[in-house]
One Martini backbone bead per residue (centre of mass of N, CA, C, O) as a GRO file, in nm:
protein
  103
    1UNK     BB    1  12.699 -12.741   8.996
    2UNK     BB    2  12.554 -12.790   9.233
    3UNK     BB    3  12.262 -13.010   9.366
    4UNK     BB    4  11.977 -13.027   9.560
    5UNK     BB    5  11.834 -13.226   9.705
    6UNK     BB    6  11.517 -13.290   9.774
    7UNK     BB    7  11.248 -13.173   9.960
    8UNK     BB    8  11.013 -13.215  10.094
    9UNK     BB    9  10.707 -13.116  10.223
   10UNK     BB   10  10.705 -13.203  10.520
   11UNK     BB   11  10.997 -13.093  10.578
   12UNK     BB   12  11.054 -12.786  10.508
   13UNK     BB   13  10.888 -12.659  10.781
   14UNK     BB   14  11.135 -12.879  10.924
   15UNK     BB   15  11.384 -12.791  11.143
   16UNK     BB   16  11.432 -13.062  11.264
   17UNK     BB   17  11.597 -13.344  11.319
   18UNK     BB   18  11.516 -13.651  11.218
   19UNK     BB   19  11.466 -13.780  11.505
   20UNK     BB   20  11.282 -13.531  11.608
   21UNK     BB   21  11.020 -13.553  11.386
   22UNK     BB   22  10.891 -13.825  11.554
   23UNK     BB   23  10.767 -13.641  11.774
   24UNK     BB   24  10.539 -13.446  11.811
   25UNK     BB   25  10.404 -13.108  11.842
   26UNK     BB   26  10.263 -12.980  12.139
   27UNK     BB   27  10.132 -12.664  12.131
   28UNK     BB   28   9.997 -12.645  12.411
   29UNK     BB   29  10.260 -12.785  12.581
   30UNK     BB   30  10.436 -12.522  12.510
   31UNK     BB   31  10.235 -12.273  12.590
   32UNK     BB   32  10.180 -12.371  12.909
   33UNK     BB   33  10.503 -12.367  12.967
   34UNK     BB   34  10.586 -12.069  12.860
   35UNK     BB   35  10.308 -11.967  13.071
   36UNK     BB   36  10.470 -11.991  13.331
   37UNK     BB   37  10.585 -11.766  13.581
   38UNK     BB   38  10.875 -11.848  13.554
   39UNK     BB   39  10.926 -11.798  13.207
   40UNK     BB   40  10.847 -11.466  13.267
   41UNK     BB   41  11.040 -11.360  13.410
   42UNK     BB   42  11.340 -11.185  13.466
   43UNK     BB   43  11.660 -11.296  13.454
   44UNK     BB   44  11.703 -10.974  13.627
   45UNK     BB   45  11.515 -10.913  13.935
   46UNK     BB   46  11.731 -10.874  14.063
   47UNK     BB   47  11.979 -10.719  14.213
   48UNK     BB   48  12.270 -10.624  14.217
   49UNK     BB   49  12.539 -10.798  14.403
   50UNK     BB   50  12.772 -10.651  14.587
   51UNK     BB   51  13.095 -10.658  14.644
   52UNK     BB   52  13.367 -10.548  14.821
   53UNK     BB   53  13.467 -10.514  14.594
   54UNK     BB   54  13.415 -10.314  14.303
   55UNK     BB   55  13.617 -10.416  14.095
   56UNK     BB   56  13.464 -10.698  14.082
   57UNK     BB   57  13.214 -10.549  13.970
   58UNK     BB   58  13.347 -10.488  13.681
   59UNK     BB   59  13.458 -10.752  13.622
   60UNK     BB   60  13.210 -10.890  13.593
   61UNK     BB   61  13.097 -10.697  13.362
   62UNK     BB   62  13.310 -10.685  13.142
   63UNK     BB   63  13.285 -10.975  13.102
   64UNK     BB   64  12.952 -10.974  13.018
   65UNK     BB   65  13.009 -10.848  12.754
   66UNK     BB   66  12.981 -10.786  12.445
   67UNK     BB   67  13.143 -10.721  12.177
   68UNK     BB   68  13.011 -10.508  12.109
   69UNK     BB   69  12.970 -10.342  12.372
   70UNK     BB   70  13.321 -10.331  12.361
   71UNK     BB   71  13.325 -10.143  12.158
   72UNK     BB   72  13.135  -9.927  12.270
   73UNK     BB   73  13.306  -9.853  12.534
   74UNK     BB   74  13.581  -9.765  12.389
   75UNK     BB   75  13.436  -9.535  12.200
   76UNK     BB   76  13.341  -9.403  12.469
   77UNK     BB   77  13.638  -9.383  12.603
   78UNK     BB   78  13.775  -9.226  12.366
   79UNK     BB   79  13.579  -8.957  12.345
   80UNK     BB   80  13.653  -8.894  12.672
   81UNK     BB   81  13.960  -8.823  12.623
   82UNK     BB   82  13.997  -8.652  12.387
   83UNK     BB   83  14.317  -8.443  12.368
   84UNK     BB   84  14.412  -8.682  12.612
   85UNK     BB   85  14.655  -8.932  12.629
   86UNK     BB   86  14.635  -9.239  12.725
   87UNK     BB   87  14.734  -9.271  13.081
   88UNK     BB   88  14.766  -9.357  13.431
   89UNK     BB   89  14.710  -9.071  13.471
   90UNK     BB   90  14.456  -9.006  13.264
   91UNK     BB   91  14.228  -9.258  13.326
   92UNK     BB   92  14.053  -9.179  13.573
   93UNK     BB   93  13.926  -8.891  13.426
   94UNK     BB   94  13.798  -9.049  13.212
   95UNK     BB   95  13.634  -9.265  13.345
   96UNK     BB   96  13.465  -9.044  13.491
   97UNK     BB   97  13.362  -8.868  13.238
   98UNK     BB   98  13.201  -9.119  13.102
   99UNK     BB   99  13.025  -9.180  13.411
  100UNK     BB  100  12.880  -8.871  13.408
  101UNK     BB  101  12.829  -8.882  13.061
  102UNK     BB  102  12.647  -9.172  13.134
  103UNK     BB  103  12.327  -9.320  13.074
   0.00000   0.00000   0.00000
Protein backbone atom coordinates (compact mmCIF):
# COMPACT_ATOMS: atom_id res chain seq x y z
CA UNK A 1 0.00 0.00 0.00
CA UNK A 2 1.18 3.41 -1.15
CA UNK A 3 1.83 6.28 1.95
CA UNK A 4 1.43 9.56 0.66
CA UNK A 5 4.65 12.10 2.25
CA UNK A 6 2.96 14.40 5.28
CA UNK A 7 1.52 17.34 3.88
CA UNK A 8 2.46 20.65 6.26
CA UNK A 9 -0.09 22.40 7.71
CA UNK A 10 0.38 25.44 6.14
CA UNK A 11 0.60 23.68 3.06
CA UNK A 12 -2.70 21.48 3.27
CA UNK A 13 -4.88 24.52 2.57
CA UNK A 14 -3.06 26.01 -0.54
CA UNK A 15 -3.93 24.56 -3.60
CA UNK A 16 -1.77 26.58 -5.93
CA UNK A 17 2.18 24.75 -6.83
CA UNK A 18 5.22 25.26 -5.10
CA UNK A 19 6.30 28.25 -7.23
CA UNK A 20 3.03 30.40 -6.92
CA UNK A 21 3.32 29.97 -2.69
CA UNK A 22 5.75 32.23 -2.31
CA UNK A 23 3.11 35.01 -3.67
CA UNK A 24 0.86 35.96 -1.15
CA UNK A 25 -2.73 36.47 -1.99
CA UNK A 26 -3.97 39.99 -1.84
CA UNK A 27 -7.72 39.26 -1.24
CA UNK A 28 -8.32 42.87 -1.44
CA UNK A 29 -7.02 43.10 -4.73
CA UNK A 30 -8.60 40.18 -5.76
CA UNK A 31 -11.78 41.13 -4.57
CA UNK A 32 -11.51 44.87 -6.14
CA UNK A 33 -10.57 43.30 -9.39
CA UNK A 34 -13.10 40.63 -9.73
CA UNK A 35 -15.99 43.72 -8.79
CA UNK A 36 -14.96 45.78 -11.98
CA UNK A 37 -17.84 46.01 -14.10
CA UNK A 38 -16.34 44.88 -16.94
CA UNK A 39 -15.79 41.39 -14.86
CA UNK A 40 -19.91 41.47 -13.82
CA UNK A 41 -21.41 41.75 -17.15
CA UNK A 42 -22.35 38.81 -18.62
CA UNK A 43 -20.42 37.13 -21.34
CA UNK A 44 -23.34 37.18 -24.30
CA UNK A 45 -24.86 40.05 -23.19
CA UNK A 46 -25.19 41.54 -26.52
CA UNK A 47 -27.74 39.48 -28.97
CA UNK A 48 -26.23 36.98 -31.41
CA UNK A 49 -25.23 38.45 -35.16
CA UNK A 50 -26.97 36.53 -37.13
CA UNK A 51 -24.81 35.20 -40.33
CA UNK A 52 -26.57 35.42 -43.88
CA UNK A 53 -27.32 31.75 -44.16
CA UNK A 54 -28.98 30.44 -41.29
CA UNK A 55 -27.84 27.04 -41.69
CA UNK A 56 -23.99 28.88 -41.07
CA UNK A 57 -25.62 29.79 -37.50
CA UNK A 58 -26.90 26.23 -36.71
CA UNK A 59 -23.77 25.13 -37.45
CA UNK A 60 -22.15 27.69 -35.56
CA UNK A 61 -24.71 26.85 -32.59
CA UNK A 62 -24.21 22.89 -32.47
CA UNK A 63 -20.28 23.66 -32.57
CA UNK A 64 -21.05 25.10 -29.26
CA UNK A 65 -23.06 22.80 -27.40
CA UNK A 66 -21.34 20.52 -24.70
CA UNK A 67 -21.24 16.71 -25.39
CA UNK A 68 -24.22 16.83 -22.60
CA UNK A 69 -26.38 19.35 -24.66
CA UNK A 70 -25.62 17.21 -27.75
CA UNK A 71 -26.78 14.21 -26.63
CA UNK A 72 -29.63 16.26 -25.08
CA UNK A 73 -30.59 17.22 -28.45
CA UNK A 74 -30.24 13.62 -29.53
CA UNK A 75 -32.89 12.13 -27.13
CA UNK A 76 -35.19 15.46 -28.07
CA UNK A 77 -34.61 14.87 -31.28
CA UNK A 78 -35.21 11.31 -31.15
CA UNK A 79 -38.45 11.47 -29.14
CA UNK A 80 -39.56 13.70 -31.68
CA UNK A 81 -39.19 11.75 -34.84
CA UNK A 82 -42.14 9.44 -32.70
CA UNK A 83 -43.44 5.96 -34.71
CA UNK A 84 -41.39 7.53 -38.09
CA UNK A 85 -38.00 6.21 -39.04
CA UNK A 86 -35.59 9.07 -40.02
CA UNK A 87 -34.66 9.53 -43.34
CA UNK A 88 -34.06 12.62 -45.86
CA UNK A 89 -37.71 12.48 -46.11
CA UNK A 90 -39.31 12.97 -42.89
CA UNK A 91 -35.85 14.83 -41.40
CA UNK A 92 -37.15 18.21 -42.07
CA UNK A 93 -40.72 17.46 -40.55
CA UNK A 94 -38.68 16.17 -37.29
CA UNK A 95 -36.64 19.22 -37.01
CA UNK A 96 -39.60 21.33 -36.86
CA UNK A 97 -41.57 19.23 -34.56
CA UNK A 98 -38.88 19.87 -32.21
CA UNK A 99 -38.22 23.13 -32.60
CA UNK A 100 -42.10 24.03 -32.55
CA UNK A 101 -42.53 21.70 -29.67
CA UNK A 102 -39.30 22.96 -27.73
CA UNK A 103 -39.26 25.79 -25.57
Amino acid sequence: MKHWPEVPESDAVDYRPPHARQHPIDLDQLAETMNRPEMLRPAFDDPPVLAIDPLDDIGSLVRSLTYGQMIDLAAALWSAKGDREITADTLPAILHSWATGHD
